[in-house]
C-alpha positions in Angstrom: -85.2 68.5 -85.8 -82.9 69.7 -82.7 -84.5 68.9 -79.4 -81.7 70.9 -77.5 -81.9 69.7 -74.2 -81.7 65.7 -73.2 -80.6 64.9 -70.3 -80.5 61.9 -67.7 -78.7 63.7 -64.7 -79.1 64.1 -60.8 -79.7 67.9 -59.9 -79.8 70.6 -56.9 -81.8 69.1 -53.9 -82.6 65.8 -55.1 -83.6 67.1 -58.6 -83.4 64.3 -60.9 -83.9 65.4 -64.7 -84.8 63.6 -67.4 -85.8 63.6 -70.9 -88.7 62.3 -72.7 -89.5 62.0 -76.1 -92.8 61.7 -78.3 -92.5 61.1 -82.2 -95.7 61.2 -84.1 -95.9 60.0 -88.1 -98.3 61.5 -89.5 -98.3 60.2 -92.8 -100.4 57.9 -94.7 -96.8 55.4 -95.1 -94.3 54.4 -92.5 -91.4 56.7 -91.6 -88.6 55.4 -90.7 -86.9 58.0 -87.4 -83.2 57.7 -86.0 -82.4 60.1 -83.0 -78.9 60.7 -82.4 -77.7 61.9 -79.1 -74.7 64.6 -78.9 -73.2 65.0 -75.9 -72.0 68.2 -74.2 -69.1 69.2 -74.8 -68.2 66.4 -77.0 -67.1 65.9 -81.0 -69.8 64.6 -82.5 -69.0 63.9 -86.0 -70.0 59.8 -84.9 -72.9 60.4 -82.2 -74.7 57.3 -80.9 -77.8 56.9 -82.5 -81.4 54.7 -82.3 -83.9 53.7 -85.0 -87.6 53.1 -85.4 -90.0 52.8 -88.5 -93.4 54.1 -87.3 -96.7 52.7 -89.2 -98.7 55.5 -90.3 -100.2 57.3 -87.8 -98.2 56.1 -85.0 -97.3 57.7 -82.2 -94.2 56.3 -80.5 -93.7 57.6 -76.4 -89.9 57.3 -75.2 -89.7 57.6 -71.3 -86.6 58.7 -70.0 -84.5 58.6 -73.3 -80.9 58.5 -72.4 -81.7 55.2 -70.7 -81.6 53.4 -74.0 -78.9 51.0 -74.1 -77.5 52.7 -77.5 -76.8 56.0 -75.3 -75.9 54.3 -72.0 -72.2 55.6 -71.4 -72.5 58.5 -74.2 -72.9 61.1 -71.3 -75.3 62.6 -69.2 -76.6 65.8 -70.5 -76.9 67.2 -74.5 -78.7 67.8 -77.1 -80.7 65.1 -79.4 -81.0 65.3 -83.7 -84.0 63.3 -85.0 -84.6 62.8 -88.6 -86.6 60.7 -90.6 -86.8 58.5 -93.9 -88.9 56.4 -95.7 -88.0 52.9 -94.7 -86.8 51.8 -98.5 -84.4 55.4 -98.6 -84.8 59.0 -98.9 -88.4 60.7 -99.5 -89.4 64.0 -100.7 -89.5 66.8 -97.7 -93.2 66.7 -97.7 -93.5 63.1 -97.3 -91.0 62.9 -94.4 -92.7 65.1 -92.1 -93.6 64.3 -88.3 -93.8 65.5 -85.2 -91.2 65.4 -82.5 -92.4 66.7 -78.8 -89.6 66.9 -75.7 -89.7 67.2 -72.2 -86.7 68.0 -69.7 -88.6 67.6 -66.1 -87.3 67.1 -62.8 -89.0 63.4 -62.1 -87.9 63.3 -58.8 -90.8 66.2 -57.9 -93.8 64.3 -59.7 -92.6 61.0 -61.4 -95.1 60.2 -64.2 -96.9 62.9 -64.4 -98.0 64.6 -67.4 -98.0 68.0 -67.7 -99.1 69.7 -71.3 -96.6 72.8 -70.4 -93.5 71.2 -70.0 -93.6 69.8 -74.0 -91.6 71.6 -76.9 -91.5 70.7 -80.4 -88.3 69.9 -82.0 -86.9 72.9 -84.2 -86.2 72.4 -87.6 -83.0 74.4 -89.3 -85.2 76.7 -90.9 -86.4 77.8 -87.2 -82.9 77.9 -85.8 -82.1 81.5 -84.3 -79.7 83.2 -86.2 -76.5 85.9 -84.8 -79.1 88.6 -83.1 -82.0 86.5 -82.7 -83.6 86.2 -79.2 -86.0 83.7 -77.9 -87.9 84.2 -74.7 -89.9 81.8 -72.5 -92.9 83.3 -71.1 -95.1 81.0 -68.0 -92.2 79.7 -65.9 -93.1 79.7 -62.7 -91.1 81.6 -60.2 -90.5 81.5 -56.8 -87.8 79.7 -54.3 -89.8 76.3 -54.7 -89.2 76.1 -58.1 -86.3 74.7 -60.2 -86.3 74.8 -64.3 -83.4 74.0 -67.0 -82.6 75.3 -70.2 -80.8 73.9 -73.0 -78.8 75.5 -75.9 -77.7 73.5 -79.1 -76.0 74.7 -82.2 -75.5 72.8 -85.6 -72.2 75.0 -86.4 -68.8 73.9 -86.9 -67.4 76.3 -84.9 -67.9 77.7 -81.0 -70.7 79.8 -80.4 -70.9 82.7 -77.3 -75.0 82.5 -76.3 -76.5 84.3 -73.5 -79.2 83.5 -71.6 -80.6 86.4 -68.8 -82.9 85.4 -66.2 -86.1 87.7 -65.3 -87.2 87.4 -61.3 
């Protein structure tokens, strides 16, 4: 999956944003889940990465990711690959899937809270958009009090022009 947003990163008026993660196993076995983090702006062929086997049924809550010692220096904002496998190799497609939720949030405007709306799932390749393809985010709140983020990620080799166009 391509969570495309991580960040750990002081904002506009005091923003501070922040990334947190939530990996859920749903399987009846452990899964074993690495997340790499890729840096903006940055070659990524060897991106620092984190591992964890989950029991079955495990749900495993990462606060603030980019504050793991493994990504500590890597960079401030990017985008996050997560993967899994069973924990003696590779499994079968079916047997390797989970769930993997994200949050970029301000924290410095309501530290530890938990809002359902600000989670996204992870998007697997087959969801990726493709040249053409739009995506649109419906409920953001508008108004001068409020401050948002978006993040763009692409698995291609080569440079991609995106747009993204702001509705008031």
């Amino acid at each position: 999956y391509m969570v495309p947003q991580a960040a750990h990163v002081p904002g506009h008026a005091g923003a501070l944003w922040r990334t947190d993660l939530v990996v859920t196993n749903p399987q009846k076995h452990p899964l074993r889940i690495t997340a790499a983090f890729l840096p903006t702006e940055t070659d990524n062929a060897e991106a620092a990465f984190v591992s964890d086997t989950l029991s079955a049924g495990q749900i495993l809550n990462v606060p603030d990711v980019l504050s793991l010692p493994a990504f500590q220096g890597r960079g401030s904002l990017g985008a996050m690959l997560v993967w899994a496998r069973e924990p003696d190799g590779p499994c079968r497609a079916a047997d390797c899937t989970f769930l993997v939720l994200a949050r970029t949030y301000n924290s410095g405007a309501a530290p530890g809270a938990w809002r359902s709306a600000e989670w996204l799932p992870g998007v697997p390749a087959a969801h990726a958009l493709r040249p053409g393809d739009v995506a649109t985010f419906g409920d953001v709140s508008g108004g001068g009090g409020v401050r948002t983020s978006i993040g763009l990620a692409s698995w291609s080799p080569a440079p991609l022009r995106a747009w993204v166009r702001v509705l008031t």
